[in-house]
C-alpha positions as CSV (number, residue, x, y, z in Angstrom):
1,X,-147.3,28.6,128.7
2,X,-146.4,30.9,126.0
3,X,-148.7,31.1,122.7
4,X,-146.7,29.5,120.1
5,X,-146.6,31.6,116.6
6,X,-146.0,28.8,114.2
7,X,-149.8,28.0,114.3
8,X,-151.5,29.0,111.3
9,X,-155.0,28.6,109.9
10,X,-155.7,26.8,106.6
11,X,-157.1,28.4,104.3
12,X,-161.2,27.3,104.7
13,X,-161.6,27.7,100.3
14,X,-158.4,25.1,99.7
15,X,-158.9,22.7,102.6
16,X,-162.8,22.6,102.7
17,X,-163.9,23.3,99.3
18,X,-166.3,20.9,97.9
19,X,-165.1,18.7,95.2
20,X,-166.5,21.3,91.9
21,X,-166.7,25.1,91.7
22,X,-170.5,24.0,90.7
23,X,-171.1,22.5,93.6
24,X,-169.6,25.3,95.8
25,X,-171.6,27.9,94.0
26,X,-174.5,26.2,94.2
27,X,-174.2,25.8,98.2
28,X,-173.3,29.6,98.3
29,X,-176.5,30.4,96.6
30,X,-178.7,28.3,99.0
31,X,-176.4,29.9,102.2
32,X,-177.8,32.9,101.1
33,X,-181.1,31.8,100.4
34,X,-181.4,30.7,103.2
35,X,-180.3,33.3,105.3
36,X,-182.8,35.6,103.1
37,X,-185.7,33.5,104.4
38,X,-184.6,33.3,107.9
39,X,-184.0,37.0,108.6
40,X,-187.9,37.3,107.4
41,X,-188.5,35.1,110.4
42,X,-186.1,36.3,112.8
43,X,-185.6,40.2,111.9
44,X,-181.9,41.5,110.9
45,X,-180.5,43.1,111.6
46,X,-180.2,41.7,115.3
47,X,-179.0,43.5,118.1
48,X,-175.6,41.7,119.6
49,X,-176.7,40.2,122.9
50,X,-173.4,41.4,125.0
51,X,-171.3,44.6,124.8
52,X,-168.0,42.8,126.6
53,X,-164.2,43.5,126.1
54,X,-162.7,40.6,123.9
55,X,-161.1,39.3,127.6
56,X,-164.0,39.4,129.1
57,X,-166.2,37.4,126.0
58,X,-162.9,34.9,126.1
59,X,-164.3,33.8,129.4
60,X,-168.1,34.5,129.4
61,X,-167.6,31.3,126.1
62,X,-165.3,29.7,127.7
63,X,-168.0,29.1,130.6
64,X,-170.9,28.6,127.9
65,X,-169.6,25.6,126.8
66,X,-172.4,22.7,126.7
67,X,-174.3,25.3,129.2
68,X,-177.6,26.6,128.9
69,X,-177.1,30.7,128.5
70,X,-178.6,31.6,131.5
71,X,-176.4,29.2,133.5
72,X,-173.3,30.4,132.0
73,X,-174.8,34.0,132.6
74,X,-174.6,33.4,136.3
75,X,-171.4,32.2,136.3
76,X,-169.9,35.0,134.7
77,X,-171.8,37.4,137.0
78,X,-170.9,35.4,140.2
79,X,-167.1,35.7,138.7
80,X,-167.0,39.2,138.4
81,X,-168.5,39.7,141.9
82,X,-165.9,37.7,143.7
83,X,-163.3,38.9,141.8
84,X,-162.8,42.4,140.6
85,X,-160.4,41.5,138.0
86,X,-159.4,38.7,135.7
87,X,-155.6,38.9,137.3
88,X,-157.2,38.4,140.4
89,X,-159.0,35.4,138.7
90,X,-155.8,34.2,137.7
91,X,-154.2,33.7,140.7
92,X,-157.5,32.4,142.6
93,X,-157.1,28.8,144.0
94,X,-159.2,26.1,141.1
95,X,-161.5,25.5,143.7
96,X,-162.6,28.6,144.8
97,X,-163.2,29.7,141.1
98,X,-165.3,25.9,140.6
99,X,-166.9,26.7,143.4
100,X,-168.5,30.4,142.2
101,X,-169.1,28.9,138.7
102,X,-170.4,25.4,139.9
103,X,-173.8,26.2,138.0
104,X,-172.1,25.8,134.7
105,X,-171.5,22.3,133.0
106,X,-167.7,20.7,134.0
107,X,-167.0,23.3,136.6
108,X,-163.9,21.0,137.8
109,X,-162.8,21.1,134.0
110,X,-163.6,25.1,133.7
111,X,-161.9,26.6,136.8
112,X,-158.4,25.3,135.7
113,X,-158.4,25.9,132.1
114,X,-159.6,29.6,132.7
115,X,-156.6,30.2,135.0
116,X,-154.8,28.8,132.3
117,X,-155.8,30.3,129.4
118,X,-155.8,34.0,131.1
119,X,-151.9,33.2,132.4
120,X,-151.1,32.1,128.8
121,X,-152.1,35.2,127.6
122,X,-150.6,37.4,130.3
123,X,-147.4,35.5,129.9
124,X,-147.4,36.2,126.0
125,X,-148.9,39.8,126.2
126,X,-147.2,40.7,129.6
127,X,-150.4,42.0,130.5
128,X,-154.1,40.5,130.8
129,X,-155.9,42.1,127.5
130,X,-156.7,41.3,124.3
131,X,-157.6,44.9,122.7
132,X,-154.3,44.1,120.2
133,X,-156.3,41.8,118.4
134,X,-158.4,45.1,116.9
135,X,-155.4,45.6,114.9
136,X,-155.2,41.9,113.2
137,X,-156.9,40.7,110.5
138,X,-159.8,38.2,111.4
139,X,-158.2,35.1,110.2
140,X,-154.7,36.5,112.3
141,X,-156.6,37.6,115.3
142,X,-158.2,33.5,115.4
143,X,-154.8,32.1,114.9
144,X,-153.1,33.8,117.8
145,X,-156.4,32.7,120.0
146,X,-156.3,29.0,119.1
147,X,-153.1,28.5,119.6
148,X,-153.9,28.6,123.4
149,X,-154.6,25.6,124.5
150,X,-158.4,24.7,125.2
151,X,-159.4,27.6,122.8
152,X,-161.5,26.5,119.7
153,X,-163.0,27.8,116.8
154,X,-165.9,28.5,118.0
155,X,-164.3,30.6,121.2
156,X,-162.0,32.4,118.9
157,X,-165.2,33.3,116.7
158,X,-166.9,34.0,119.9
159,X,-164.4,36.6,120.8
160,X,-164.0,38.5,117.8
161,X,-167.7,38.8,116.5
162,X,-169.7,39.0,120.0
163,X,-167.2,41.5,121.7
164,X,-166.6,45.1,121.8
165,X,-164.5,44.4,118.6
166,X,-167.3,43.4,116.6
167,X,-164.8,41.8,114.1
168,X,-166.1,39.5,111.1
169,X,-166.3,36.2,112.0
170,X,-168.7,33.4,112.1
171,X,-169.2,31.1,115.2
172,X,-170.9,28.1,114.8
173,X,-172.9,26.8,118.1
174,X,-174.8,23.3,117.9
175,X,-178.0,25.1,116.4
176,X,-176.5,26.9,113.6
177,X,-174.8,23.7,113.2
178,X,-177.7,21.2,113.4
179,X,-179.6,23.3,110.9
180,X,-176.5,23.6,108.4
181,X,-176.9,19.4,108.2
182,X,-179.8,19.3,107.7
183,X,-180.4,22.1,105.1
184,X,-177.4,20.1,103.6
185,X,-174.5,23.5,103.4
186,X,-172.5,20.6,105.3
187,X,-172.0,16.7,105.7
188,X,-173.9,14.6,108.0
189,X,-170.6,13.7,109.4
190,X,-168.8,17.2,109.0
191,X,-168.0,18.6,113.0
192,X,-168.6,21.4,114.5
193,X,-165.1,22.7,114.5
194,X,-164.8,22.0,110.7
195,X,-168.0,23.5,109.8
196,X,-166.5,27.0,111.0
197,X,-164.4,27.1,107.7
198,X,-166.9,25.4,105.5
199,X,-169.9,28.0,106.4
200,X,-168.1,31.0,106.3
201,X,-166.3,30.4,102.5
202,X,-170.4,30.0,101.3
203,X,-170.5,33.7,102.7
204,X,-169.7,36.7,100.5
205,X,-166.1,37.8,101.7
206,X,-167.2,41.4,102.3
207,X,-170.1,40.6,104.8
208,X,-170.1,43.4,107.7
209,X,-169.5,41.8,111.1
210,X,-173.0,42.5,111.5
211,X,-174.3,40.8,108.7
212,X,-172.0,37.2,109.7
213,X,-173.5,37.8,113.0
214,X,-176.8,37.9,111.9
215,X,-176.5,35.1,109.9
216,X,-175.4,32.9,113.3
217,X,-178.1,34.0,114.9
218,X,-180.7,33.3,112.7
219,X,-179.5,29.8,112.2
220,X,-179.6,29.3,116.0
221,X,-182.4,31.1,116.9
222,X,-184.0,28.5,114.2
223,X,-182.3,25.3,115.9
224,X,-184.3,26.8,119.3
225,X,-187.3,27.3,118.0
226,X,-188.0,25.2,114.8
227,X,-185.2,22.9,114.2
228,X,-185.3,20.9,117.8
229,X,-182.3,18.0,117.8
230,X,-185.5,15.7,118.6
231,X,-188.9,16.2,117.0
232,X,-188.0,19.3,114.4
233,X,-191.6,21.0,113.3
234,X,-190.7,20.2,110.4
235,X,-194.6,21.0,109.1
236,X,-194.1,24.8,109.9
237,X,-190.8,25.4,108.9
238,X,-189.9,28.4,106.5
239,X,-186.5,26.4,105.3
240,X,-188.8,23.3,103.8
241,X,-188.3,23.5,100.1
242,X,-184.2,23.6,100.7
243,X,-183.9,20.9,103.5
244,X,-183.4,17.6,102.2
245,X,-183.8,16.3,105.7
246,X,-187.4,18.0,106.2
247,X,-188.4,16.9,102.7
248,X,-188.4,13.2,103.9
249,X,-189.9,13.9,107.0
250,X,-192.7,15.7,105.1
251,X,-193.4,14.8,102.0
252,X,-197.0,15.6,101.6
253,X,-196.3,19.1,102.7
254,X,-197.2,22.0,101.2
255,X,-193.2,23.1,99.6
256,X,-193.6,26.7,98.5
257,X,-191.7,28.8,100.2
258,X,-192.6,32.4,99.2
């Protein structure tokens, strides 16, 4: 299926804005707070975790999906063992590719829609590589990659930040976006795919690929280790005196934050 061109990205500062320029600024400031606090913690600049062609990142997130790292690790390696190419992936029968990545959440949805994705790209491309995107600007580059179908924000963030392109973007995985709540930079009701936009317009434009980068990791190495989606320590967490959320969980607690 080819990628259709008409898709187009809204602009994240006109459709996602907050209702005041006050209000916007002041959630900027505390973004950046509280990425100053959390790279005390967590140590930036951080190293970037893969050194993958932007194909080969395509898949390795479209496997991590609602899988635990490791899991989706496996299945990436067991992929490239069986198969020494991603054509050869692409013409593989669904249930021989399910089969090699079974240890991976929804393997019977997986297998398909990578066969899919890579032949929508080959039939677009005429070949099975996305290098060109080096040569598009960030919000371009995420446009041409969501228009394939079963490729999201996060994916298309995926691809351009954590692979060999090392472009600026911002992914947003259920961490980041579980401490973004409840710091408050987003609504309690505000998804993961919208939050992409929202979090990235409270970052300085300029920001280096590696310092967007930086700034997912710290919010999701903090969802890991601090900010658990049941029991948060609350009590020994560095974000206290900007989170709304840990304020009235502990409200006895010692707030300074130096």
């Amino acid at each position: 299926m080819p990628i259709s061109s008409a898709h187009t990205r809204p602009s994240p500062r006109s459709r996602f804005d907050p209702t005041s320029s006050d209000e916007a600024d002041r959630l900027s400031a505390k973004a950046l707070e509280i990425h100053r606090h959390l790279c005390g913690v967590y140590g930036c600049p951080i190293a970037y975790f893969h050194d993958l062609d932007p194909l080969s990142e395509l898949v390795s997130s479209l496997l991590s999906h609602r899988t635990r790292n490791a899991d989706s690790g496996r299945a990436f390696k067991a992929l490239r063992a069986r198969w020494p190419d991603w054509e050869r992936v692409m013409d593989a029968d669904p249930a021989e590719i399910e089969a090699t990545i079974h240890g991976v959440t929804w393997p019977e949805l997986k297998a398909p829609r990578i066969r899919a994705v890579l032949s929508a790209i080959a039939e677009t491309r005429g070949a099975l590589s996305l290098d060109f995107l080096a040569g598009l600007s960030v919000d371009a580059a995420r446009n041409w990659l969501e228009a394939i179908p079963g490729v999201g924000p996060k994916t298309s963030a995926a691809v351009l930040s954590f692979s060999t392109l090392r472009m600026p973007a911002l992914p947003v995985d259920s961490h980041h976006h579980r401490v973004a709540q409840r710091t408050g930079l987003i609504g309690a009701r505000t998804d993961v795919g919208p939050s992409h936009a929202i979090l990235r317009a409270q970052l300085p434009d300029d920001w280096s690929a590696q310092a967007l980068y930086d700034n997912h990791e710290v919010l999701m190495l903090h969802g890991q280790h601090v900010c658990h989606h049941r029991n948060p320590a609350c009590g020994r967490c560095v974000l206290l005196s900007l989170c709304p959320t840990g304020r009235a969980r502990e409200p006895a607690a010692n707030l300074t934050v130096s």
